[in-house]
C-alpha positions in Angstrom: 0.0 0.0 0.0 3.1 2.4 0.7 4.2 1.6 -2.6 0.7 2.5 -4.3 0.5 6.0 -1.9 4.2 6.6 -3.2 3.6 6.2 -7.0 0.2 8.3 -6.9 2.3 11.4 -4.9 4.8 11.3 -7.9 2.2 11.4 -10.3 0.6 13.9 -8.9 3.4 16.2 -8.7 4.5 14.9 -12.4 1.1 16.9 -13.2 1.7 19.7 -10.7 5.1 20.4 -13.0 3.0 19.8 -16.0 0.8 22.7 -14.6 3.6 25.1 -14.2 4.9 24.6 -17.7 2.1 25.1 -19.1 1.9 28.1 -17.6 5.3 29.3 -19.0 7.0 28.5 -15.6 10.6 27.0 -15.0 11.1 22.8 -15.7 10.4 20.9 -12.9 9.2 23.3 -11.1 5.9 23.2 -9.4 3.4 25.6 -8.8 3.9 25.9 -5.3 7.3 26.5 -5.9 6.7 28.9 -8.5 4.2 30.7 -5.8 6.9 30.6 -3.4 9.3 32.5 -5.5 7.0 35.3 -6.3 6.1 35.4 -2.3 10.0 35.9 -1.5 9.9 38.3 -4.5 6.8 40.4 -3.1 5.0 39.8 -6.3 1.4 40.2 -6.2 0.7 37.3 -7.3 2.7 35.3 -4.9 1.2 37.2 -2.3 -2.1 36.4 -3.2 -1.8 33.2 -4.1 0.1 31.8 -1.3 -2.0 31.6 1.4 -4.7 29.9 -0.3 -2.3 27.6 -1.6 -1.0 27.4 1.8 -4.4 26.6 3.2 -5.5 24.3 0.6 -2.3 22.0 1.3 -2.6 21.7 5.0 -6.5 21.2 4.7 -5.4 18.1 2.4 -2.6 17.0 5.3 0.2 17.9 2.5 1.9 20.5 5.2 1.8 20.6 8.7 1.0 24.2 9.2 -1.0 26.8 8.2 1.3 28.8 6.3 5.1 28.3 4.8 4.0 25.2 2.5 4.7 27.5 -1.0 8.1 28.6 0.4 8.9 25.5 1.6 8.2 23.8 -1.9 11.0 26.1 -3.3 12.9 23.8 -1.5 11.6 20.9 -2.5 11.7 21.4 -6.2 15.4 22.2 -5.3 15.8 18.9 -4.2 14.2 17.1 -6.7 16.1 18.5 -9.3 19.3 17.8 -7.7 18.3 14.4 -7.5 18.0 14.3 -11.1 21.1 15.6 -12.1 23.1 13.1 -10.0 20.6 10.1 -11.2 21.6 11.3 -15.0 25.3 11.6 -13.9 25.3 8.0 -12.7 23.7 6.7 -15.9 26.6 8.5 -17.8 30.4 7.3 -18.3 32.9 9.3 -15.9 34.1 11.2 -18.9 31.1 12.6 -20.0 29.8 13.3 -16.2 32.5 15.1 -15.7 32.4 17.9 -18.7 29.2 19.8 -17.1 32.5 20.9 -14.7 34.4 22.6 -17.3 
């Protein structure tokens, strides 16, 4: 069952990304992250829309608190993406993992 719960959370944040592309944000980046950025930026929009965002995700037991989730999915994305890079890198030959330091 942890396995099912697991797959179903990266689908969901697979679409979440999805989301944000499509509306011209930054790859893999979700829209809470996205949010985030503009709140930390004192954008309107991240102003507005972080605390419903931040609501909505604690409501749905996503985040533990009121407030904080969209800043702390800056993080997140952050994370994910590092993940990615060194997943690629072990997939590659030492040569060729190594020339993205040049």
């Amino acid at each position: 069952m942890i396995a099912i719960a697991a797959y179903i959370k990266r689908v969901l944040i697979a679409l979440d990304m999805l989301a944000s592309a499509l509306l011209l944000g930054k790859p893999d980046e979700t829209i809470s992250g996205r949010v985030g950025r503009a709140e930390l930026a004192r954008k309107w929009w991240g102003l507005a829309f972080a605390p419903p965002i931040d609501w909505l995700m604690h409501i749905a037991g996503a985040y533990p608190h009121w407030r904080g989730h969209c800043l702390h999915a800056i993080l997140g994305d952050t994370l994910r993406a590092e993940a990615a890079v060194k997943a690629d890198a072990a997939d590659l030959p030492v040569a060729e993992a190594d020339m993205g330091k040049q």
